[in-house]
C-alpha positions in Angstrom: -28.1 -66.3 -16.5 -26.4 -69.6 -18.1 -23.8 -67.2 -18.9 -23.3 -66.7 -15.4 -23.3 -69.8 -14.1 -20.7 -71.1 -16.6 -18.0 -68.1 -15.6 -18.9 -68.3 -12.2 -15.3 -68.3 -10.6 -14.7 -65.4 -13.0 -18.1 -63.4 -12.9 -17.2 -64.0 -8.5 -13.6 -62.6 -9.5 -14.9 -59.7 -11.4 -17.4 -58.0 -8.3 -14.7 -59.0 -5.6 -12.6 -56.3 -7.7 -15.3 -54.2 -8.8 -16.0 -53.7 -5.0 -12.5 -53.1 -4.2 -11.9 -50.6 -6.9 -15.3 -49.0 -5.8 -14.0 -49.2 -1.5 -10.6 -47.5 -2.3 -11.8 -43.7 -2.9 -13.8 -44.5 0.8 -10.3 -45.8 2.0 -8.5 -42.9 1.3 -10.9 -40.2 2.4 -10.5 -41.8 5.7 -6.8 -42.2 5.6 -7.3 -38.2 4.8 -9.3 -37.2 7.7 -7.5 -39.1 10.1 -4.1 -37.4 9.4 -6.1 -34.3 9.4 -7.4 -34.8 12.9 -4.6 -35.7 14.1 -2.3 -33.5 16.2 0.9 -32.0 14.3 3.5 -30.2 15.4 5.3 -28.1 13.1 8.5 -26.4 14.4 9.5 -23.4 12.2 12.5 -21.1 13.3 12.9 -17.7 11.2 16.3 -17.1 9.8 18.4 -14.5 11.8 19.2 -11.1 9.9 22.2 -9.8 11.0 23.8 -6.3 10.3 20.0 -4.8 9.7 19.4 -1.2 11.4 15.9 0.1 12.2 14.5 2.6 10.6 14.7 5.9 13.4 11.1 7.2 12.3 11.3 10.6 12.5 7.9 12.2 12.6 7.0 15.9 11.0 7.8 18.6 12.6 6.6 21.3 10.1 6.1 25.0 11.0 3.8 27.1 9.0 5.2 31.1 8.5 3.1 33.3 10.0 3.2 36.4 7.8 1.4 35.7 5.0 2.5 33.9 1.9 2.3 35.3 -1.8 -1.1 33.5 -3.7 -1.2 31.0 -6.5 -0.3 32.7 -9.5 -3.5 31.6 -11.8 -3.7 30.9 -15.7 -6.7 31.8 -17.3 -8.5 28.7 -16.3 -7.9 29.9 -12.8 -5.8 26.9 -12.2 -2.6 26.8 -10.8 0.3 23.5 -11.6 3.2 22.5 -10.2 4.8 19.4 -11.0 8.3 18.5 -9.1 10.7 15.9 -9.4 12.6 14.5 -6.6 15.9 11.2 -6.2 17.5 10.7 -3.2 20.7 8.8 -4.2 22.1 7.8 -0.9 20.0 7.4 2.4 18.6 10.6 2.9 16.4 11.8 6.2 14.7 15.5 6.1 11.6 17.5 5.5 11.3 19.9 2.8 8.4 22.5 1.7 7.3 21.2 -1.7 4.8 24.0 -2.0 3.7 27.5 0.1 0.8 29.7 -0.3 -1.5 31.8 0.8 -4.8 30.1 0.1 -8.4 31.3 0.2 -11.8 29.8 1.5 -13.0 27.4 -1.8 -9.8 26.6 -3.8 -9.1 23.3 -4.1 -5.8 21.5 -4.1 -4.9 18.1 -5.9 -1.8 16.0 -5.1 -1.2 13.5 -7.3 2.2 11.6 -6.4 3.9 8.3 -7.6 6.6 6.9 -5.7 9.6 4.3 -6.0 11.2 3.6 -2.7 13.8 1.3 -2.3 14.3 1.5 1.2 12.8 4.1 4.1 9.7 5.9 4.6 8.6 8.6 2.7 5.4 10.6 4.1 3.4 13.9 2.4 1.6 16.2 4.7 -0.7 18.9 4.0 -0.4 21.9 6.9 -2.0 24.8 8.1 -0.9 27.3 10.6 -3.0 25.2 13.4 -1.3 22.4 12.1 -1.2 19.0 10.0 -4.2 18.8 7.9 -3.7 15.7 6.3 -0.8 13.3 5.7 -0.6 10.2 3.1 2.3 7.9 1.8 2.1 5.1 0.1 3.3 4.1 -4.2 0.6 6.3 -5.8 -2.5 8.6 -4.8 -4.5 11.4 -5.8 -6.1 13.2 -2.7 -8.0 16.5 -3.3 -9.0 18.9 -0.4 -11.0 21.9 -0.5 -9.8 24.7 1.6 -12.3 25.2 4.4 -10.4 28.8 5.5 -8.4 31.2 4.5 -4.6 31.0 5.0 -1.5 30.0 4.6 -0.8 26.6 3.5 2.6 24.1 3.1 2.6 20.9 1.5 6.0 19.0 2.6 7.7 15.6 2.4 9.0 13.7 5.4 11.6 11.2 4.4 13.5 9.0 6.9 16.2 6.8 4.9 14.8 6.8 2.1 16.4 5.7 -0.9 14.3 6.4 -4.4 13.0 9.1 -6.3 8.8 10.8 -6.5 7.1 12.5 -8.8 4.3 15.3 -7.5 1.9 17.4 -9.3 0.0 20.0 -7.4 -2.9 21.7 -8.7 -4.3 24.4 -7.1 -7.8 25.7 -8.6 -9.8 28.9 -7.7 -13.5 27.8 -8.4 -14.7 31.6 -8.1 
């Protein structure tokens, strides 16, 4: 206590600072919320693109033959592959049978397909004679369908300016 009395000036000195050191972190937090609750107005244009065309989306239009198709030609394993390669070096827009069969009730077909685009849209569908079973796009996938009738069957692409290459492997598999 002596000691305290003797520095006073300084020990007064010392806790003036020690509370301003100590009211600065509250200072700022309010600084803080107040520019936060304030109202600001941010005015952001997007930059004009000139000389960029659409895409003109073309969707399938895929016709299944009616007289029936020949039938996977099976291995011993009763498994059928087809693997296909596929660039488009300039713009390119068309659909194109990848793959025709006549398939029966419980075979199961695979695609598994890897894509680099550059530019356009690239689609797969799966058809039947009644129609498009299933369609997918995208960089990579790996759907499976079991056939739930017999018939004939088409797997095609649909590309619309597309600019890039795929890879497809088909598996067709009798489980008879």
């Amino acid at each position: 206590m002596k000691i305290i009395l003797k520095h006073k000036k300084t020990f007064i000195v010392i806790v003036i600072i020690s509370l301003l050191i100590s009211i600065l972190p509250l200072l700022g937090m309010a600084t803080f919320m107040g520019v936060r609750s304030s109202n600001v107005n941010i005015a952001y244009e997007s930059p004009v693109v000139e000389n960029v065309n659409p895409i003109d989306y073309q969707p399938f239009d895929i016709v299944v033959p009616s007289e029936q198709l020949p039938s996977p030609v099976f291995n011993s394993n009763r498994f059928e592959k087809t693997l296909l390669h596929h660039s488009f070096s300039e713009s390119t827009t068309e659909q194109v049978f990848l793959y025709q069969a006549y398939l029966e009730e419980g075979m199961t077909v695979t695609i598994d397909y890897r894509t680099n685009i550059k530019q356009g849209i690239l689609d797969f569908g799966m058809f039947d004679e009644a129609g498009m079973k299933a369609s997918f796009s995208g960089t990579k996938d790996s759907p499976s369908f079991l056939i739930d009738h017999s018939g004939n069957y088409v797997i095609a692409y649909n590309a619309n300016e597309v600019l890039g290459s795929f890879d497809i492997e088909i598996r067709v598999q009798d489980v008879k």
